[in-house]
C-alpha positions as a LaTeX table, in Angstrom:
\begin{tabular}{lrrr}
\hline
Residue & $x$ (\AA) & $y$ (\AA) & $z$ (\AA) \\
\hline
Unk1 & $-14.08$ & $-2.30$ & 13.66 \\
Unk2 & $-16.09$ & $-5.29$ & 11.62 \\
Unk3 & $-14.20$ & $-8.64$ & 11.37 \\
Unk4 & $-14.32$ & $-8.22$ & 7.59 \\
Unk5 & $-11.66$ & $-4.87$ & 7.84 \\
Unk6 & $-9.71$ & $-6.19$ & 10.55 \\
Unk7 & $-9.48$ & $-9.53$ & 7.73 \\
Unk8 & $-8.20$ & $-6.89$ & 5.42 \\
Unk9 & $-6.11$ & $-5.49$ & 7.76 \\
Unk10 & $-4.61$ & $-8.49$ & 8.19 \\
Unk11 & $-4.03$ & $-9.75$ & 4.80 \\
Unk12 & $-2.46$ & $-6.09$ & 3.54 \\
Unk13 & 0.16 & $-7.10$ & 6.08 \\
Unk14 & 0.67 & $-10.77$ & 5.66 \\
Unk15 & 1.14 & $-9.46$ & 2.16 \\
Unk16 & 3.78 & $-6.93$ & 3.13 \\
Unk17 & 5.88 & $-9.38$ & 5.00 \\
Unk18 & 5.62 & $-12.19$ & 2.15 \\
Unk19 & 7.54 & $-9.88$ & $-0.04$ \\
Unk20 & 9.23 & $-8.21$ & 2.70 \\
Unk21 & 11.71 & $-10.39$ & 4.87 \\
Unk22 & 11.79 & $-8.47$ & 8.42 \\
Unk23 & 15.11 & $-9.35$ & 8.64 \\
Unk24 & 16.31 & $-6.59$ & 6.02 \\
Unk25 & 14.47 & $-4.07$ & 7.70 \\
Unk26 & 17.03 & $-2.82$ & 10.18 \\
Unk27 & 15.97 & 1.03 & 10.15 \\
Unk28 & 12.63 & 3.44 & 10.11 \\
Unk29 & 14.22 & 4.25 & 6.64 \\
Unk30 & 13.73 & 0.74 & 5.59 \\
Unk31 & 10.59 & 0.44 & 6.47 \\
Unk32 & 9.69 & 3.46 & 5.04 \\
Unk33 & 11.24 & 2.70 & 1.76 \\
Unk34 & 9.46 & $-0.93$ & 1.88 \\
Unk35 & 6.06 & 0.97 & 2.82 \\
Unk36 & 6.28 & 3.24 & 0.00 \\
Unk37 & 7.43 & 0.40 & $-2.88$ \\
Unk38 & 4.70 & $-1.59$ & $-1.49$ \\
Unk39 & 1.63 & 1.13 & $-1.91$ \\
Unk40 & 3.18 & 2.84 & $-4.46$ \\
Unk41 & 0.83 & 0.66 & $-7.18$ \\
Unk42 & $-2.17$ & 1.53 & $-5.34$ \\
Unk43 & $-1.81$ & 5.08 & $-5.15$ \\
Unk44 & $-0.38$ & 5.62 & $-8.59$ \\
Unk45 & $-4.38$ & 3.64 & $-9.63$ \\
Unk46 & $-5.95$ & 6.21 & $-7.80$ \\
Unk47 & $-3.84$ & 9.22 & $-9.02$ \\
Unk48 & $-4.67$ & 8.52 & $-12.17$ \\
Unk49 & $-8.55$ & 7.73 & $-11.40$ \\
Unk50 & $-8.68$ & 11.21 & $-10.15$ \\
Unk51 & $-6.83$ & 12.70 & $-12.90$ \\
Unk52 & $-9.17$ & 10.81 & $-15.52$ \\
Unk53 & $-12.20$ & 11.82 & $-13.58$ \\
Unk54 & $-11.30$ & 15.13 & $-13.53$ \\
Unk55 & $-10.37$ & 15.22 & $-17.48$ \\
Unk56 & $-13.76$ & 13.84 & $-18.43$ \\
Unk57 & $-15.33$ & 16.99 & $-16.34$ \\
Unk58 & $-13.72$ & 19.33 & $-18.28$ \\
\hline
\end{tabular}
C-alpha cells in the first residue's frame, strides 16, 4: 500500500476516535453503532450520487 492511503487510513481513524471516546465503547455493538453514525454521511453522498446518475440516464 502507498504512504499516501496508509495517511488516509490513518486520518479516517484519528477522526473516528476524536469524536469517539474509546472509553464508551464497551461492546462489538458499540462499535458497530459508532461505525455506522460515523460513515453514515458518506454513504448517504454516494447513495444519492448513484441515484442522481441513474435519473439523468433515464
Amino acid at each position: 500500500m502507498g504512504k499516501k492511503v496508509e495517511k488516509e487510513k490513518n486520518e479516517i481513524v484519528e477522526e473516528f476516535f476524536r469524536r469517539n471516546d474509546p472509553k464508551d465503547i464497551k461492546s462489538m455493538n458499540d462499535m458497530y453503532t459508532a461505525w455506522k453514525s460515523f460513515f453514515a454521511p458518506a454513504f448517504q453522498q454516494l447513495l444519492d450520487a448513484e441515484m442522481e446518475t441513474k435519473l439523468r440516464v433515464f
